[in-house]
C-alpha positions in Angstrom: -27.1 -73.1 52.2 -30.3 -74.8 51.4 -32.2 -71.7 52.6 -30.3 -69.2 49.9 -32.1 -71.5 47.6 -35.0 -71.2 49.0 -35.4 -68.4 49.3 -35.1 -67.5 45.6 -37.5 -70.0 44.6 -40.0 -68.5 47.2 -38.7 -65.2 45.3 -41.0 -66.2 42.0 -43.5 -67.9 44.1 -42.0 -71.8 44.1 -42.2 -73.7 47.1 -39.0 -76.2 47.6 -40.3 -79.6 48.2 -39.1 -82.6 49.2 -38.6 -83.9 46.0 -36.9 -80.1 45.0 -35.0 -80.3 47.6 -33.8 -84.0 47.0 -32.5 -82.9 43.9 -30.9 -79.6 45.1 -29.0 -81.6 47.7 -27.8 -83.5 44.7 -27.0 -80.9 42.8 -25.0 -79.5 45.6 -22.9 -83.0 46.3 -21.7 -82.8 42.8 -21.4 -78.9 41.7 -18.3 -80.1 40.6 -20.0 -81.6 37.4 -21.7 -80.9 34.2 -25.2 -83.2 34.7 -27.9 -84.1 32.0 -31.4 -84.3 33.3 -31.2 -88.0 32.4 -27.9 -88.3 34.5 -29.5 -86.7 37.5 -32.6 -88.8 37.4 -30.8 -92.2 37.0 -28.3 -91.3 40.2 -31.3 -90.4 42.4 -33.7 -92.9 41.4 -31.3 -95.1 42.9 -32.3 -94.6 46.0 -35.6 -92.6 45.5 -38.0 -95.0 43.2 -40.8 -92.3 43.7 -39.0 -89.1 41.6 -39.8 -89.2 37.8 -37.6 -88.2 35.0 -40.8 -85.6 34.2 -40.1 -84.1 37.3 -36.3 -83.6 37.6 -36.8 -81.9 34.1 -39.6 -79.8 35.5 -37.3 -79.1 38.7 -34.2 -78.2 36.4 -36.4 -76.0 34.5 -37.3 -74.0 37.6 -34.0 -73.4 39.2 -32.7 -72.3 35.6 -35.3 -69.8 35.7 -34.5 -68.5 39.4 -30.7 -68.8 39.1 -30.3 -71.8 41.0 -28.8 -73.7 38.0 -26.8 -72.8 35.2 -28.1 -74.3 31.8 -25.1 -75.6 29.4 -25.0 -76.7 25.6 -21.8 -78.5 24.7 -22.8 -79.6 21.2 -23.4 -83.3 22.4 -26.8 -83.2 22.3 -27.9 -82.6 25.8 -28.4 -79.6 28.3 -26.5 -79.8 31.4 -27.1 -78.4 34.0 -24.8 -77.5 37.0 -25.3 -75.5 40.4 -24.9 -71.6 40.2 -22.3 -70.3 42.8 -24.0 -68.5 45.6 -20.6 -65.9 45.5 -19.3 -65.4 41.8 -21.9 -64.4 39.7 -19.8 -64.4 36.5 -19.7 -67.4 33.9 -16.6 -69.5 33.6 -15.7 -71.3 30.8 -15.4 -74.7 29.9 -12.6 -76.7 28.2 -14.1 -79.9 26.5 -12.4 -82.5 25.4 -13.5 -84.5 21.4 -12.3 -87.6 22.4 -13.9 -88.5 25.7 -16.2 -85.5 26.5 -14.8 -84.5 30.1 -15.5 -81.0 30.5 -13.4 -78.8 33.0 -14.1 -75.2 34.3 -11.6 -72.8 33.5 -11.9 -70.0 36.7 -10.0 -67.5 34.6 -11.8 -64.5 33.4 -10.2 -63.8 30.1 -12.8 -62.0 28.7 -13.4 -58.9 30.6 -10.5 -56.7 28.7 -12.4 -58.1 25.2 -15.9 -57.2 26.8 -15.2 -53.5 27.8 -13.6 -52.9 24.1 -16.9 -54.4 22.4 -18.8 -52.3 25.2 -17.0 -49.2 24.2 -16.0 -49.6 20.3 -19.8 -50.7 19.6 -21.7 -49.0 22.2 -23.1 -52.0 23.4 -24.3 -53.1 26.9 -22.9 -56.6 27.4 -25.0 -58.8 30.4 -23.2 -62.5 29.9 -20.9 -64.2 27.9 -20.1 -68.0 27.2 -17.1 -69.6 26.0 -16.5 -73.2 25.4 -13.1 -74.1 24.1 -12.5 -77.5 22.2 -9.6 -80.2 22.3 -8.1 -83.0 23.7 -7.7 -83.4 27.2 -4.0 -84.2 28.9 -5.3 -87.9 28.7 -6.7 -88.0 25.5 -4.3 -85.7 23.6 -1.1 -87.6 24.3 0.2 -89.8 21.1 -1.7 -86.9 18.6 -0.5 -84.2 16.5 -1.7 -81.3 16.5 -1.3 -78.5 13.3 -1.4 -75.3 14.4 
């Protein structure tokens, strides 16, 4: 898998070194997450005193730009970044809770009906899409009321 990732960085002329790769490997271990650059760097210097927080920012920038990352806003106050899938090339969603900030991935595709009717009503050539849905998680939503 690590050489799929390679080879897009070697794709806009990046070389994946050790310390690329250190964090890649991380990446990987948690693709299940939603990771600040100041999350990453605090998990890896744990065992890696060597890698700066200048670098894993400098390291997230590059695979956002070659697709190896996916860059997030959730209105917290902090990219996150989180491992692009080597097979699905389509954006999920994300459901994120007020209360305690847990994000989960929603798999479904519930926009492509709503895409090809913008496509076609406006004439416009949609590339991407990003929706983030806000609420209270099964945890954090018991006990409250909600007025719909």
């Amino acid at each position: 898998m690590i050489d799929f990732y390679n080879n897009k960085l070697r794709s806009k002329s990046y070389k994946l070194t050790k310390q690329r790769e250190t964090i890649l490997e991380f990446l990987l271990a948690n693709q299940d997450k939603h990771l600040s650059c100041e999350e990453i760097y605090h998990e890896i210097h744990k065992s890696q005193k060597d890698l700066g927080q200048a670098t894993v920012y400098r390291t997230l920038q590059i695979f956002t730009e070659v697709n190896i990352t996916s860059k997030h806003d959730f209105d917290d106050g902090k990219s996150r970044y989180e491992i692009s899938s080597i097979t699905d090339r389509h954006n999920h969603h994300h459901l994120i809770c007020l209360a305690c900030g847990n994000i989960e991935e929603v798999k479904l595709d519930l926009m492509e009906n709503l895409e090809k009717t913008i496509s076609n009503k406006y004439n416009f050539t949609i590339v991407d899409h990003n929706v983030k849905i806000y609420g209270y998680c099964k945890k954090c939503g018991k006990g409250r009321h909600i007025d719909k």
